[in-house]
C-alpha positions in Angstrom: 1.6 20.8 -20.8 2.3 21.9 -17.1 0.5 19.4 -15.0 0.2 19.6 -10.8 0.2 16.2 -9.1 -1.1 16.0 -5.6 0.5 13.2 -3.3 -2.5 12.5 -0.9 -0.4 10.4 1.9 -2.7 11.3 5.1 -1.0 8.9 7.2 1.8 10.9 7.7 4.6 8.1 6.5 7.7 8.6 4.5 7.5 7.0 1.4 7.7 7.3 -2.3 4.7 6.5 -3.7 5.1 3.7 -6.4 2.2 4.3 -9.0 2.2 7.9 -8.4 5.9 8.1 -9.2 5.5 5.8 -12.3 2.7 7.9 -13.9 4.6 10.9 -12.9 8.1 9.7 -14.9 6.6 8.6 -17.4 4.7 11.7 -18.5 8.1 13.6 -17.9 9.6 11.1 -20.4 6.7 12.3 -23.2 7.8 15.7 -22.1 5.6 17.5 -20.4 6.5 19.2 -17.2 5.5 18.2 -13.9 5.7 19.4 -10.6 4.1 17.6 -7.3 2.3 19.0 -4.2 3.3 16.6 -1.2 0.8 16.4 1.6 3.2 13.8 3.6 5.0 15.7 5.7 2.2 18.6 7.0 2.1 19.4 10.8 -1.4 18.7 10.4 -1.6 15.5 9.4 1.2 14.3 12.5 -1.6 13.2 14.8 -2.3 10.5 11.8 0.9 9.3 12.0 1.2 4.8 12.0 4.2 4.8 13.5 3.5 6.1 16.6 0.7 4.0 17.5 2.1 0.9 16.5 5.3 1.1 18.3 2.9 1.9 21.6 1.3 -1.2 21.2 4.9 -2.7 20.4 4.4 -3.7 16.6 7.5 -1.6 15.7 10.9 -1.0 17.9 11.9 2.2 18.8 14.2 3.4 16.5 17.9 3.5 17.5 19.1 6.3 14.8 16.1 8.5 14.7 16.2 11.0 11.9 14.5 14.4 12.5 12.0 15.1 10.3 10.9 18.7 9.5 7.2 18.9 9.5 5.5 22.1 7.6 3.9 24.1 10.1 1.4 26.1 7.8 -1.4 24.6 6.2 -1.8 22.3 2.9 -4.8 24.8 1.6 -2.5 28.0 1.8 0.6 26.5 0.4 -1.5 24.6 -2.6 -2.8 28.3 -3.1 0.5 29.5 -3.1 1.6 26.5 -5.4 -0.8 26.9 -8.3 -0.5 30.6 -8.2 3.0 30.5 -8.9 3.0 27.1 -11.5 -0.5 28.0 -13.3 -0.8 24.4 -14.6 -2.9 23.7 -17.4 -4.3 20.6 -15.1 -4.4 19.2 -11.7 -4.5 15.5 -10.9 -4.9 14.0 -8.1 -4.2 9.9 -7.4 -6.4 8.1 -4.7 -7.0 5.3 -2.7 -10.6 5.0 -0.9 -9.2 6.2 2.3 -8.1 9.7 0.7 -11.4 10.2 -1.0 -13.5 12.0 1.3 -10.3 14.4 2.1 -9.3 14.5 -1.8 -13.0 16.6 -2.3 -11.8 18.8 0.0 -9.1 19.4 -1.9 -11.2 19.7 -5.0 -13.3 21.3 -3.9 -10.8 24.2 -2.8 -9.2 24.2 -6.0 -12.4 24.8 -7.9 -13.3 28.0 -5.4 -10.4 29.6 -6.6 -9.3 28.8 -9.8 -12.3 27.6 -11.1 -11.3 27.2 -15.2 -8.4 24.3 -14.2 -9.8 21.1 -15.0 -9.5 18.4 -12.2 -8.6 14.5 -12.9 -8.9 12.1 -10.5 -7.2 8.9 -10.8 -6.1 6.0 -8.7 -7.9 2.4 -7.4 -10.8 4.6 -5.7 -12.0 5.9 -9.7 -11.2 2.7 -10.9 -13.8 0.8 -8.4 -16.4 3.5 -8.0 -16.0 5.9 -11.5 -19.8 6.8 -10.8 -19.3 7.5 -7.8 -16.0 9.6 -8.1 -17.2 11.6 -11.5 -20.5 12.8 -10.3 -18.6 15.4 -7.8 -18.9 18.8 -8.9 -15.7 19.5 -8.5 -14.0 17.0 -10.5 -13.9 16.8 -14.3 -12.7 13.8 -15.3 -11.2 10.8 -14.0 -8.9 7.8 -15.0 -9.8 4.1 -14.4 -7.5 1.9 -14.6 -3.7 2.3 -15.2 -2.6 6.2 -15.7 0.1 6.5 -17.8 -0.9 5.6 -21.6 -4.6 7.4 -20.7 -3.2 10.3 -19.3 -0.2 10.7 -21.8 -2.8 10.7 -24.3 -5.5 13.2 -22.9 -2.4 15.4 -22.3 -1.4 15.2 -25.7 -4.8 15.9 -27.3 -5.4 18.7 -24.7 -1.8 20.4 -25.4 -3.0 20.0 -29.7 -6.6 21.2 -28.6 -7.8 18.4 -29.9 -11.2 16.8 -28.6 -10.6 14.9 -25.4 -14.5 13.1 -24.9 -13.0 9.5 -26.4 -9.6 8.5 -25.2 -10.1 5.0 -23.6 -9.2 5.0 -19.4 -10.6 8.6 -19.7 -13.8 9.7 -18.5 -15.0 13.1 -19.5 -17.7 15.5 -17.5 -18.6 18.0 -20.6 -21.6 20.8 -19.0 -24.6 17.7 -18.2 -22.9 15.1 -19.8 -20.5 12.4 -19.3 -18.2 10.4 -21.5 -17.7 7.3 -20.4 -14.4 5.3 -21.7 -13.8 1.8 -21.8 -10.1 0.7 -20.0 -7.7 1.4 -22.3 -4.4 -0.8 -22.4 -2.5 -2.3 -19.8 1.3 -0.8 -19.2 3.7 -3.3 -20.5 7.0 -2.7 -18.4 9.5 -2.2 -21.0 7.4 1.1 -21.8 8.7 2.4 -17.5 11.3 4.8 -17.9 13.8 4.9 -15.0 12.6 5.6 -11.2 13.0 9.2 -10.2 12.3 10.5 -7.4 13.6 14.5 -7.4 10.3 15.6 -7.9 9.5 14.4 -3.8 10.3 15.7 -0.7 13.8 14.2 -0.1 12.9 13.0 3.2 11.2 10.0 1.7 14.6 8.4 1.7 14.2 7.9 4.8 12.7 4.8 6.3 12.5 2.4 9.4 12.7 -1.3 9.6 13.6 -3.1 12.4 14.8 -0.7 14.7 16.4 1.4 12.5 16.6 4.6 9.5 17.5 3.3 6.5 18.3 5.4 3.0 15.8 3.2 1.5 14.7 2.5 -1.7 11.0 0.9 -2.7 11.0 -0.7 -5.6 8.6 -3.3 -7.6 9.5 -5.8 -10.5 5.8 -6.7 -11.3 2.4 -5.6 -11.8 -0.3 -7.5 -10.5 -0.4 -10.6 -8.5 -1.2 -14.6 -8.7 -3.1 -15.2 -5.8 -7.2 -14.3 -5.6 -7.4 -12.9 -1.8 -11.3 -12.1 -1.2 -10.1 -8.8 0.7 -7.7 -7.5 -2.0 -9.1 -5.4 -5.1 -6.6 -7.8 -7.5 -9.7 -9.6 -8.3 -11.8 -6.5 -9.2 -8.8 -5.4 -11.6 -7.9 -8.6 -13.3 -11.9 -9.0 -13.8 -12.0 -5.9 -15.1 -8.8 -6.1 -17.3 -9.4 -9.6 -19.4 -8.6 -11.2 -21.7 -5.8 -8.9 -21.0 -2.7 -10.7 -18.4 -2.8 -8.4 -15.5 0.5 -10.0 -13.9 3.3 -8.5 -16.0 7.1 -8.4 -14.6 10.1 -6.0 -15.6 12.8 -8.0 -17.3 15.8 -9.3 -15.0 18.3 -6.8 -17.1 15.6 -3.6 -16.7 15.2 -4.5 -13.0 19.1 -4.8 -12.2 19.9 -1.7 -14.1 17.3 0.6 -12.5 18.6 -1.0 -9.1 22.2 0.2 -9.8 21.0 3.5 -11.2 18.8 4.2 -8.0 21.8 2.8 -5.4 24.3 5.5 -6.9 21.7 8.3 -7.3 20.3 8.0 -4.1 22.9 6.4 -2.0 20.5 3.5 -1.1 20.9 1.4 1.8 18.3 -0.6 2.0 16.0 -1.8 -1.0 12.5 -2.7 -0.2 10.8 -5.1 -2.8 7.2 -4.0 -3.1 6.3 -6.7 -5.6 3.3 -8.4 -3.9 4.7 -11.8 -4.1 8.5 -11.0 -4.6 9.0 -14.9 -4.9 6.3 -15.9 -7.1 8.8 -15.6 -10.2 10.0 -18.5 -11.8 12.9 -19.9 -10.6 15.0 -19.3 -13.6 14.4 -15.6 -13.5 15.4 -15.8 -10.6 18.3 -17.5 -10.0 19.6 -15.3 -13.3 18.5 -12.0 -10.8 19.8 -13.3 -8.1 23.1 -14.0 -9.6 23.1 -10.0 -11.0 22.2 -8.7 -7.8 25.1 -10.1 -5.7 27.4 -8.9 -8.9 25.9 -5.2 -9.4 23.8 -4.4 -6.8 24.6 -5.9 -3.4 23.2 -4.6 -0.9 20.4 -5.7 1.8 16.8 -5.7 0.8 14.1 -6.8 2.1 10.4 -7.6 0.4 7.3 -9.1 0.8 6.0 -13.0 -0.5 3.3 -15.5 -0.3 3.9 -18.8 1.8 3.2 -20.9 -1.5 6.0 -19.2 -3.6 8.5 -20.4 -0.7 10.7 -23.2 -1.1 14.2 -23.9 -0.2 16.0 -23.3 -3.0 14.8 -19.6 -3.5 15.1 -18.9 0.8 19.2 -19.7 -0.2 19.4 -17.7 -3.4 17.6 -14.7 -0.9 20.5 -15.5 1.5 23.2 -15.2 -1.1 22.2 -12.1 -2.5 22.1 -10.9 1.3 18.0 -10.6 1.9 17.7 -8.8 5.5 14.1 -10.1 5.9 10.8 -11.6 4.5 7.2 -10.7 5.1 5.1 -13.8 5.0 1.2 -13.4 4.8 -0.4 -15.2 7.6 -3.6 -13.4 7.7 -5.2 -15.9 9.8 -4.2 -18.8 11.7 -7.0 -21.1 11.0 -6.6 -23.2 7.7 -10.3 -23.8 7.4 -11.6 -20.3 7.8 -8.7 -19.0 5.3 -9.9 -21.3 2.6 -13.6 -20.8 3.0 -13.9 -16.9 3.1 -10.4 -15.3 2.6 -9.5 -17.3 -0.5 -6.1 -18.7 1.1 -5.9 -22.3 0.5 -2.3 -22.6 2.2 -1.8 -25.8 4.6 -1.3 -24.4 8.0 1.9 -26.2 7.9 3.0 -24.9 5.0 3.0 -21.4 6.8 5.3 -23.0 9.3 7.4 -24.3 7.2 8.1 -21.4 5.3 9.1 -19.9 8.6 11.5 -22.7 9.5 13.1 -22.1 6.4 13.9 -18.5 6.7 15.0 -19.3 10.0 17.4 -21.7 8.6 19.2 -19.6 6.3 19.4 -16.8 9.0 17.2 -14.3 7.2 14.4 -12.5 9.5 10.9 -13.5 8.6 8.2 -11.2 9.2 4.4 -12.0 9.7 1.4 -10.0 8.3 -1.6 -10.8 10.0 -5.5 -9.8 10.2 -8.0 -9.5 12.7 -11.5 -8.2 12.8 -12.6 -10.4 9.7 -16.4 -11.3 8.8 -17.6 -14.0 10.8 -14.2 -14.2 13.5 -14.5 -14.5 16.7 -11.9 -14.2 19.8 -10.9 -18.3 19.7 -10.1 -17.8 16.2 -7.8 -14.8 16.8 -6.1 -17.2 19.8 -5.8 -19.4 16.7 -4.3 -16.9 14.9 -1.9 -15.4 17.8 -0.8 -19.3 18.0 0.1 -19.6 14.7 2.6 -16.5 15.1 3.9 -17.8 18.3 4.8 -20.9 16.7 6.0 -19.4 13.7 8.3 -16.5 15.4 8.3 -13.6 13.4 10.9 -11.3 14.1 8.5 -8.5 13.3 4.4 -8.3 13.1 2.3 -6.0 11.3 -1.1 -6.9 12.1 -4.4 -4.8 10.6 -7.7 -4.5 11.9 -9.4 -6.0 8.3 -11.7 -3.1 6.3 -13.9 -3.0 4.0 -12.4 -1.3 1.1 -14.4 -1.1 -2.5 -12.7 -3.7 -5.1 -12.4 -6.7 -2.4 -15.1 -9.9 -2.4 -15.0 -9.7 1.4 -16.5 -6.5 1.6 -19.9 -8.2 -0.1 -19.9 -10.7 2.4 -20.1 -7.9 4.9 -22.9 -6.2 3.1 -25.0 -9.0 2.5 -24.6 -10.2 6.3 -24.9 -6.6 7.2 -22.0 -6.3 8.7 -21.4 -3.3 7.4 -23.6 -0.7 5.5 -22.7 0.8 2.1 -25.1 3.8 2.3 -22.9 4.9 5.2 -19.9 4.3 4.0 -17.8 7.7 4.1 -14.3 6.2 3.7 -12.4 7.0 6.0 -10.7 3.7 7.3 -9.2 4.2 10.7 -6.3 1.7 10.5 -7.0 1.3 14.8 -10.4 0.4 14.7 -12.8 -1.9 13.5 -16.1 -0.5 11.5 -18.0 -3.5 11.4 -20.7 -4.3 13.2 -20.8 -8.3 14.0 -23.0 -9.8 17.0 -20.3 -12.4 17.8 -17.6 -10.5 17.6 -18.0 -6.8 19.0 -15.9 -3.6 17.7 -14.7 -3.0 21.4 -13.0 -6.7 21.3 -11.8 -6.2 18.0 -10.3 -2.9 19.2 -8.8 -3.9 22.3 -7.5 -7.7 20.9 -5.8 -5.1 18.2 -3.5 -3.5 20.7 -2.7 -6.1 22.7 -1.9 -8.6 19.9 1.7 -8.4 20.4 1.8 -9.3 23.8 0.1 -12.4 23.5 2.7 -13.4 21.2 5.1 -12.4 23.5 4.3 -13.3 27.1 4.2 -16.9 28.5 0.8 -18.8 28.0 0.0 -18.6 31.7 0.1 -14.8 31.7 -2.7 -14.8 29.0 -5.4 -13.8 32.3 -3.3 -10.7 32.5 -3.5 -9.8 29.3 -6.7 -10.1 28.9 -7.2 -7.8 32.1 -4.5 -5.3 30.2 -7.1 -4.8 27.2 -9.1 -2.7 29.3 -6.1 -1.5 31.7 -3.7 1.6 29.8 -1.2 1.2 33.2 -1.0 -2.6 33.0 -0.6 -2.5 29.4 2.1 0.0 29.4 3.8 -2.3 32.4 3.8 -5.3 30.4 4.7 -3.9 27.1 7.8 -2.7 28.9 8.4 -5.7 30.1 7.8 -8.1 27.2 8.3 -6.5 23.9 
């Protein structure tokens, strides 16, 4: 079968996406050929981009070996055009997060004007959440829940026999009025992944920043699933909807170094990033065994993401050894009361610190993830939280304004407060700007706290007046950025 994969990534920011390149391989490994349509790197699409507003408001460093990226001046309609008249795939599929479905339609939509007798799938954590939702659009005929690649191996082998396609479980079929509606199917086990490829994506992916700098880097993930029951993450919503099945599943140690030696030479990595959503969650004897294979085999920098309560001191030196660049540590919050009670986080405030400390220790750069714009915050707790990372000194911050994204428990806290309104939901999620409407807390402070998070980390206490005055003042904010970060 010839199948067209469309990489929505409307925020403009090199990367290879990691399900979408799973499902992608893996399909290619059954032996079907596939070819992708990459929105990434579209002119249009620029003004979106993350990185330059964060390193205005001095979240990210200017880079000191920029990389000149070559950004396609016509648009993503005429070349998708041009695209599918030249490939004629037997299907189109399209993977999604909430914040690409209103713009995915479009796309749909488009595709169904003018070559109406292609069918249209539509997979991705948006179907999963809201299949209803996502299937009743005209111009899509079927969508996956759940994980893509047994489902969509089979429906492309029963479509390539011309067999009947209305019960393959993870599929869900739109047939003239009616619809077929699948249960999930099974879970991937990891030894089933073939080998990481990325040839089929623009090759300027490779290229990625951290801390000042391009790197030739390589994102990479050992496990599926996650430990830890954040009300704001859709986790929950997918281990729910998943059991009795284990949603956490990990590569083995052996599968994992060989595809990181494989990828190194093919690509000429320098930097791995570990996307694993709690890299050091493992159990220590997987991971002293990895540890000891990556120093052998792999050996170069990395850097990855982890929950304070999977940090202790003995993994923060086997990290060292293997020559981690740096850690990103959830904070989310800095105060241990409101974490527990309504974003599921029951971490000690000074375990957070400690974790720090300890990174610190063993010379690795920690990093700091951090939310504001939460149901029921006000500004004290965000000084709360803005103390926490000035105690805890994080060489870098990403900080989000929190949204209400279908799948998380927080988002029906925000509904029945009525913070926020479903009916008007239209998902698009402006990573800048806060869409919930709170009487303690308004949008405006959210908004304007956002931008000027960084400098309260930064500046001395006694310069918080002036801050606050720079929330509201574009030339004193500039001034002070300047000066401080």
């Amino acid at each position: 079968m010839k199948v067209l994969m469309i990489y929505f990534n409307t925020a403009a920011r090199a990367s290879f996406p990691l399900g979408l390149t799973s499902l992608v391989n893996y399909i290619k490994n059954e032996g079907h050929h596939v070819e992708i349509f990459d929105t990434s790197f579209y002119k249009e699409f620029f003004k979106y981009k993350r990185e330059n507003v964060r390193e205005k408001f001095g979240f990210y460093k200017k880079i000191a070996n920029p990389i000149e990226i070559k950004y396609i001046e016509s648009t993503i309609k005429k070349d998708l055009k041009h695209k599918i008249d030249n490939f004629k795939p037997d299907i189109i599929g399209l993977s999604i997060l909430s914040a690409h479905f209103m713009f995915s339609l479009t796309i749909s939509k488009f595709i169904k004007e003018h070559f109406s007798s292609i069918p249209i799938i539509v997979g991705g954590l948006h179907p999963t959440i809201k299949p209803e939702e996502t299937i009743k659009e005209v111009s899509i005929d079927m969508i996956c829940i759940g994980e893509g690649e047994y489902p969509f191996s089979y429906l492309l082998e029963k479509m390539d026999r011309g067999k009947s396609i209305t019960n393959i479980k993870g599929i869900w079929v739109k047939q003239g009025k009616k619809i077929f509606r699948n249960e999930l199917g099974l879970l991937t086990d990891p030894s089933d992944f073939p080998k990481t490829n990325w040839d089929l994506f623009s090759p300027q992916h490779i290229y990625a920043p951290l801390d000042g700098r391009i790197y030739r880097m390589g994102s990479v993930e050992f496990s599926r699933g996650c430990p830890y029951s954040c009300s704001y993450c859709s986790i929950n919503y997918l281990r729910d909807a998943y059991r009795p099945q284990k949603y956490l599943r990990r590569k083995s140690v052996e599968k994992s170094i060989e595809e990181l030696i494989y990828l190194k030479n093919k690509y000429n990595i320098e930097m791995f990033y570990f996307l694993d959503e709690t890299f050091l969650s493992n159990d220590i004897k997987s991971l002293i065994i990895f540890a000891e294979e990556y120093k052998r085999q792999v050996a170069i920098p990395f850097h990855g993401l982890t929950h304070p309560l999977s940090v202790n001191e003995q993994k923060v030196k086997l990290l060292k050894e293997m020559g981690c660049y740096l850690m990103t540590i959830g904070i989310e919050c800095g105060n241990e009361n409101f974490r527990k009670k309504y974003l599921n986080r029951n971490v000690p405030t000074q375990k957070i610190i400690e974790a720090f400390k300890l990174f610190h220790k063993y010379d690795i750069f920690p990093s700091g993830f951090g939310m504001i714009g939460l149901p029921y915050e006000t500004r004290d707790l965000v000084y709360e939280t803005i103390e926490l990372f000035r105690t805890c000194q994080p060489r870098t911050c990403s900080i989000s304004i929190y949204q209400p994204f279908p799948g998380g428990r927080l988002r029906d806290i925000c509904i029945k407060e009525g913070f926020f309104d479903p009916s008007e939901d239209n998902y698009i999620y402006p990573a800048q700007e806060s869409i919930l409407k709170m009487p303690q807390f308004s949008k405006e402070d959210i908004n304007s706290l956002y931008r000027s998070f960084i400098l309260y980390t930064k500046v001395p206490k006694n310069k918080f007046p002036l801050v606050q005055k720079a929330e509201k003042d574009d030339i004193l904010f500039e001034n002070l950025v300047r000066q401080y970060v």
